[in-house]
N, C-alpha and C positions, 0 to 999 in steps of 0.2 A: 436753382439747385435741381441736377436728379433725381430720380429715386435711386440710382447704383450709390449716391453718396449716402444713403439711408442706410441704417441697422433696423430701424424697427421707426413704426409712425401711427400715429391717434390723431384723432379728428383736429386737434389744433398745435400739434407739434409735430417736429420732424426730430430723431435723435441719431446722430451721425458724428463721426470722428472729428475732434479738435484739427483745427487748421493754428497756423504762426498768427491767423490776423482775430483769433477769438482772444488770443492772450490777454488782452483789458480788459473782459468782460470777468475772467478769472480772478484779475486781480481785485477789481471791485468786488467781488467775491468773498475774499479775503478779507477786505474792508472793510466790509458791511458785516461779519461776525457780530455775534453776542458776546459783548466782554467776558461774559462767564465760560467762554470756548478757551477751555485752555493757550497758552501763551504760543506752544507750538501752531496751531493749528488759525494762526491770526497774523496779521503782517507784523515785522518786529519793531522794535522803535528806532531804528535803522532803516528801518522800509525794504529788507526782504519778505517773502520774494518778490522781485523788481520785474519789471514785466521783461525785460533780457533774458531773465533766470524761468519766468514762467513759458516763454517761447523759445527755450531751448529744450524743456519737458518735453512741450508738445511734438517737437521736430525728435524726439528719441523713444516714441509712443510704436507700441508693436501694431499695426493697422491691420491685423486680420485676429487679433486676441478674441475671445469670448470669455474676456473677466479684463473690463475697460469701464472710464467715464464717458461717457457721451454726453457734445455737446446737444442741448434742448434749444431748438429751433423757433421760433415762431412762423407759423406756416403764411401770414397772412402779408408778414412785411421782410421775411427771411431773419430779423434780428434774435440774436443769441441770449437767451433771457434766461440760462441756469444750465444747470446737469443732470443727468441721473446715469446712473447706471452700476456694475459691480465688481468690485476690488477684492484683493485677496485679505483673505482674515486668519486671524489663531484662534476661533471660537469651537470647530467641528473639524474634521473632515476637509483635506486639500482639497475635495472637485468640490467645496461648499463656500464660496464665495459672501461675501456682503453686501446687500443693494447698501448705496447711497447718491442723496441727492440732495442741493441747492439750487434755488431759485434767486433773484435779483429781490431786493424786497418791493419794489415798484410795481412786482409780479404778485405778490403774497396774495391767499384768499381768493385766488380765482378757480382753483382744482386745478391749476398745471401739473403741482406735485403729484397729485395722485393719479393722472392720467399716466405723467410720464412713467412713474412706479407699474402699473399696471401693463405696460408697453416694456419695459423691461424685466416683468417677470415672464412675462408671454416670451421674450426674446431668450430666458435663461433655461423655459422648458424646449424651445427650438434645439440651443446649443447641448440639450442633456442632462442639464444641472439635477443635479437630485435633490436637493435641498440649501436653502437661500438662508441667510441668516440676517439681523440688522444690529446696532448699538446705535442708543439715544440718551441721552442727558435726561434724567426725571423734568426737572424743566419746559424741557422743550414740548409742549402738550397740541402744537399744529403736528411735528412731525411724528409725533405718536399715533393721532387720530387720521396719516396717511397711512402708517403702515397697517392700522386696524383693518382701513375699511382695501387694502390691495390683498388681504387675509392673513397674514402676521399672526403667530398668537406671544404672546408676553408670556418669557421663560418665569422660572424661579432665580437666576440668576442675577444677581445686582455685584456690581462693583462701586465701592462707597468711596465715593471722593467728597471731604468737606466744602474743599476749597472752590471744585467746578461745578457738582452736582452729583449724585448717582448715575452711573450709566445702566440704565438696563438695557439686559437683551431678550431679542427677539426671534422667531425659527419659522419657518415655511417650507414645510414639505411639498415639494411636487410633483 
């Protein structure tokens, strides 16, 4: 890999634009969800999205956007071992985008999250961003204690779902 294929990079990741041959690493992605991630947001019981439907995504991806996923690299052996990066939201403000990011769980608990988080707030004060927002399931308490410590603070905001969890939100000015 180059570094022209880079957006942004940390000591053990490289974070760079989806290619058509990262599509399985997406789908396991998908796979690998917490039952309690809503139904949309999980492969169906039909098995969308199929990796055809997810490497047709990629191949309709704007490749110079600054509010993108980016694939997360591993630097040591080039393999694709999650995302991060920021998508558009209805929480604030159009230029106020949402970090988000997945990891592989075979990855879990080594700090990739919070490095690559860190690598892509640095990349949204590059692009201008004024202020970053996130939404997480009360549940999910690793990806809570990422956005802590990339400096997130926890709104007053809660949307209360029985069924999947509360999502809280979260805000970073910067």
């Amino acid at each position: 890999m180059t570094d022209d294929d880079a957006v942004a990079e940390t000591e053990r990741l490289v974070l760079r634009r989806w290619r058509v041959a990262d599509a399985a690493v997406q789908r396991t992605l998908w796979a690998e969800r917490d039952p309690r991630t809503p139904a949309h947001r999980r492969l169906s019981s039909d098995g969308h999205p199929t990796l055809e439907e997810l490497e047709d995504r990629i191949r309709h991806e704007s490749p110079g956007a600054t509010v993108a996923l980016l694939a997360a690299v591993r630097r040591t052996d080039g393999a694709v071992v999650g995302y991060a990066g920021l998508i558009r939201n209805d929480h604030g403000e159009p230029d106020e985008p949402e970090i988000a990011y997945e990891f592989l769980r075979a990855e879990w608990g080594r700090g990739l999250a919070t490095e690559a988080c860190g690598a892509v707030v640095d990349w949204a004060r590059r692009t201008r961003h004024r202020r970053l927002w996130a939404t997480v399931r009360e549940w999910n308490t690793a990806s809570r204690r990422v956005l802590d410590k990339v400096g997130f603070a926890e709104t007053t905001r809660v949307d209360r779902d029985a069924a999947h969890g509360d999502t809280l939100y979260y805000r970073l000015d910067l």
